[in-house]
C-alpha positions as a LaTeX table, in Angstrom:
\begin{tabular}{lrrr}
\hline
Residue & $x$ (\AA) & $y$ (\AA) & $z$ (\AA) \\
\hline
Unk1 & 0.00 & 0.00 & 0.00 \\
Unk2 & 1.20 & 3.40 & $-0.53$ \\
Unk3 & 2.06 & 5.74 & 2.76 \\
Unk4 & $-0.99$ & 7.97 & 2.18 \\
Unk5 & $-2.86$ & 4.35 & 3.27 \\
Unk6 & $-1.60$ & 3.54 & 6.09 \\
Unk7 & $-1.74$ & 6.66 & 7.01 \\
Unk8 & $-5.83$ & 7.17 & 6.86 \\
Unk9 & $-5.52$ & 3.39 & 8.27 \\
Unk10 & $-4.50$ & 4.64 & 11.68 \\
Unk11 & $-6.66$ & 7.38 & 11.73 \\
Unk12 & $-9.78$ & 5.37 & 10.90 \\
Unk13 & $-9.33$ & 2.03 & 12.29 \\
Unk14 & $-10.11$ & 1.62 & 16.34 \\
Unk15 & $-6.84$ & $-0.84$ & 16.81 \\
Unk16 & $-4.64$ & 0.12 & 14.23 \\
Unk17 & $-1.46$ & $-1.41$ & 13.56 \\
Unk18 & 2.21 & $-0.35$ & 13.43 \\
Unk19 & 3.59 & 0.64 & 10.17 \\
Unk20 & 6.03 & $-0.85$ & 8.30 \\
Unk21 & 8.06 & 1.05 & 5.28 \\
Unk22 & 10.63 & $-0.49$ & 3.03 \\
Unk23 & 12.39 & 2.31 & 1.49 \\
Unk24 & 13.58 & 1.79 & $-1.85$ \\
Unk25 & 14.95 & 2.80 & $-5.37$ \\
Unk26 & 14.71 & 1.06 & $-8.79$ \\
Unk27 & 18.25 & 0.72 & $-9.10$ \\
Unk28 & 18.86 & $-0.87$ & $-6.10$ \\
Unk29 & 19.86 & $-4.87$ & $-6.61$ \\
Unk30 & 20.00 & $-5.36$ & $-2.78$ \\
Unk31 & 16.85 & $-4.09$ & $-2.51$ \\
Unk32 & 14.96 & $-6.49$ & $-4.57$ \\
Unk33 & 16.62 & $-9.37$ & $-3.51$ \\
Unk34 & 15.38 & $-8.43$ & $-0.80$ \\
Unk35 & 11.81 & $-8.78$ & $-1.88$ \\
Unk36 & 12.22 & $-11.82$ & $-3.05$ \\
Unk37 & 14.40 & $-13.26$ & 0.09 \\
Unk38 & 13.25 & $-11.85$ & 2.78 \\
Unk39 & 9.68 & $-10.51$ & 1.80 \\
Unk40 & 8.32 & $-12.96$ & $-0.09$ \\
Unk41 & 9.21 & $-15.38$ & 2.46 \\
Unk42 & 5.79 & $-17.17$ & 3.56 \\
Unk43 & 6.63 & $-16.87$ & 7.40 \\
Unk44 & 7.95 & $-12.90$ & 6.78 \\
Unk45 & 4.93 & $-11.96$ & 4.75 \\
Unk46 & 2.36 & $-13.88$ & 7.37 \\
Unk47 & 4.04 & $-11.81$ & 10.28 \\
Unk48 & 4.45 & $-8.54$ & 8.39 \\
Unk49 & 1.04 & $-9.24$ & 7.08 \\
Unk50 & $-0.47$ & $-9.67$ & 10.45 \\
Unk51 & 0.86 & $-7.17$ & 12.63 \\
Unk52 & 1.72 & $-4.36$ & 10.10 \\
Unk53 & 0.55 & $-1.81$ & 7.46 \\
Unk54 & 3.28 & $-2.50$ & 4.69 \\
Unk55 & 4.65 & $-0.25$ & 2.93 \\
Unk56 & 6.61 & 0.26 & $-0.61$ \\
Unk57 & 8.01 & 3.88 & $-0.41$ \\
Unk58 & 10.15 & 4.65 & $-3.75$ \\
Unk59 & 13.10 & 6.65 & $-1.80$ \\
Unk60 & 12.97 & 8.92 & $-5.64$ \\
Unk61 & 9.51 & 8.92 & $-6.55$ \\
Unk62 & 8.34 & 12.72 & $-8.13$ \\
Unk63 & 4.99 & 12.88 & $-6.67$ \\
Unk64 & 4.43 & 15.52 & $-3.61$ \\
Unk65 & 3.04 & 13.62 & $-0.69$ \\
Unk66 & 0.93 & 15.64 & 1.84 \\
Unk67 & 0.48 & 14.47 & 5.38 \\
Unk68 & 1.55 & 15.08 & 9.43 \\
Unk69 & 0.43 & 18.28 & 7.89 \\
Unk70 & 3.59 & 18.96 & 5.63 \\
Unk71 & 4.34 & 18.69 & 2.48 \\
Unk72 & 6.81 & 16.39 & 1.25 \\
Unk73 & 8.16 & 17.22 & $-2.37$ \\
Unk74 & 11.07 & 15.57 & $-4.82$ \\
Unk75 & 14.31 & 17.45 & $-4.60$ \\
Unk76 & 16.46 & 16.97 & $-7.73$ \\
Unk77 & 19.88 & 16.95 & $-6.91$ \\
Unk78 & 22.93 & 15.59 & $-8.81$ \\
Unk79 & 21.85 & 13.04 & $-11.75$ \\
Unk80 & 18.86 & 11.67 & $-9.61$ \\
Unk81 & 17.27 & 13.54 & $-6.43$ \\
Unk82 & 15.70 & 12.20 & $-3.94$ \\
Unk83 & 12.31 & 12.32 & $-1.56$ \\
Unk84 & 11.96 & 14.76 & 1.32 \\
Unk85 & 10.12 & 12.13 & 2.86 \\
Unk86 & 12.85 & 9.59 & 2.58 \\
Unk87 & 15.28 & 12.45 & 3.71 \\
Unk88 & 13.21 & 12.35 & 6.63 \\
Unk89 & 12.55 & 8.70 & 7.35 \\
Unk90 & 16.10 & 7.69 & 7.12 \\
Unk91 & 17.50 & 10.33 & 9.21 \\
Unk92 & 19.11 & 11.83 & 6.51 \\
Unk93 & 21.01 & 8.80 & 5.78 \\
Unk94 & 20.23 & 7.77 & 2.21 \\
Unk95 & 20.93 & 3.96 & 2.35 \\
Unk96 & 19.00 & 1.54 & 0.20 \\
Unk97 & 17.90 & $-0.92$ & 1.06 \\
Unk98 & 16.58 & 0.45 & 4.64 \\
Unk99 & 13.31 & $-0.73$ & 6.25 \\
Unk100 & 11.63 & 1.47 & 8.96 \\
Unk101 & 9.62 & 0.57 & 11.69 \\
Unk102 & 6.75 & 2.64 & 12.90 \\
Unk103 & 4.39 & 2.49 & 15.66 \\
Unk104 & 0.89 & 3.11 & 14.64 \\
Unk105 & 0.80 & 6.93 & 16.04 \\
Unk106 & 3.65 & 7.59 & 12.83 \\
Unk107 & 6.35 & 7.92 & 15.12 \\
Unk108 & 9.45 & 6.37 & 14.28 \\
Unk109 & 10.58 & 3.68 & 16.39 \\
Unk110 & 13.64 & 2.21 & 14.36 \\
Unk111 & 15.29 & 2.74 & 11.02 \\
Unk112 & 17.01 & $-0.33$ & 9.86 \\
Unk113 & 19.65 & 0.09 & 6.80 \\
Unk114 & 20.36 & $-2.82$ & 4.85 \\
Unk115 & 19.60 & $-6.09$ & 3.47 \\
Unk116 & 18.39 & $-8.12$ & 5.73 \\
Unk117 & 18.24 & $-12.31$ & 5.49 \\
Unk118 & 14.53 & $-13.92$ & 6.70 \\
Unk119 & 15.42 & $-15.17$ & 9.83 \\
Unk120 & 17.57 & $-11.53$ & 11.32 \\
Unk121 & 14.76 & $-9.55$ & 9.54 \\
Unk122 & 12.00 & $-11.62$ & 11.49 \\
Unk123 & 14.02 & $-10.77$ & 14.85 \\
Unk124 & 13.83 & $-7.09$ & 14.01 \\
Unk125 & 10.24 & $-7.78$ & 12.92 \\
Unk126 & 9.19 & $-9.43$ & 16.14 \\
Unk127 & 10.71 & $-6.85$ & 18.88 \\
Unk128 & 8.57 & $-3.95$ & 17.31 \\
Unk129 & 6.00 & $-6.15$ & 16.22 \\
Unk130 & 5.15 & $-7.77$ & 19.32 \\
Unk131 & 5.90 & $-4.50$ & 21.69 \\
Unk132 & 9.18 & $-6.25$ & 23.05 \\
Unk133 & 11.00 & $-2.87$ & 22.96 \\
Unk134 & 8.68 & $-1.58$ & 25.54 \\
Unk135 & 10.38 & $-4.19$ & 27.69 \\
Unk136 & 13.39 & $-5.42$ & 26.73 \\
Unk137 & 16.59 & $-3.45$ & 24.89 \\
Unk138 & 17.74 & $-4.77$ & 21.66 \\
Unk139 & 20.81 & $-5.74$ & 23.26 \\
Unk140 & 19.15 & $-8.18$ & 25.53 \\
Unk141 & 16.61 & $-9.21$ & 23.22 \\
Unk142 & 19.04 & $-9.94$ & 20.06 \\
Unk143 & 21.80 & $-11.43$ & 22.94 \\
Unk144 & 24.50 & $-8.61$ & 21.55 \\
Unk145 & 24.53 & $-7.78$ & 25.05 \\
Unk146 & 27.71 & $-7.45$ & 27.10 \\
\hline
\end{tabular}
């Protein structure tokens, strides 16, 4: 779905769920393998499917997108440009492939840069997904603790 969906999604439904981005370009090769790794996976796409609003967010798409109440345009810039949008939801820090979590209030609760096998991306996808980071650090919970 695009991010104007998910958007009205968590305004109109009464439980809505977290939002889920994958922030792309067309000439990215790690990005689409990893669509067909990682997100075509059956167990990825039945999570992902379950407990987010999933998004395909072209990081150099042209069209203006309005919402938060801004305005998010296309900036050309060198050969390509890129989206204020993706400016924004990567912190600046135009890496492709990079996923972002969401919660379902649009605030950002983890960018993720980088491609990202089934079973680590499923790890990620559980500790937002199942509200283990209101608990637990990622340290603990991923056992990169010290």
């Amino acid at each position: 779905m695009s991010i104007e969906e998910a958007y009205e999604l968590t305004l109109k439904e009464e439980n809505p769920k977290k939002i889920f981005i994958d922030v792309y370009t067309d000439w990215c090769g790690w990005c689409k393998r990893m669509d067909k790794a990682t997100f075509q996976n059956e167990e990825v796409a039945a999570y992902m499917n379950e407990h987010y609003y999933n998004v395909k967010f072209d990081a150099e798409q042209k069209e203006s997108i309005e919402m938060l109440g801004n305005t998010f345009e296309f900036v050309p810039q060198g050969g390509r440009g890129y989206h204020e949008l993706a400016a924004a939801l990567l912190n600046g820090k135009m890496s492709y492939p990079t996923v972002v979590f969401m919660n379902a209030n649009f605030e950002m609760l983890s960018p993720v840069p980088g491609y990202q096998e089934p079973t680590g991306f499923m790890q990620v996808a559980r500790f937002f997904g199942d509200d283990i980071y209101k608990e637990q650090s990622w340290q603990d919970y991923s056992g990169n603790g010290n």
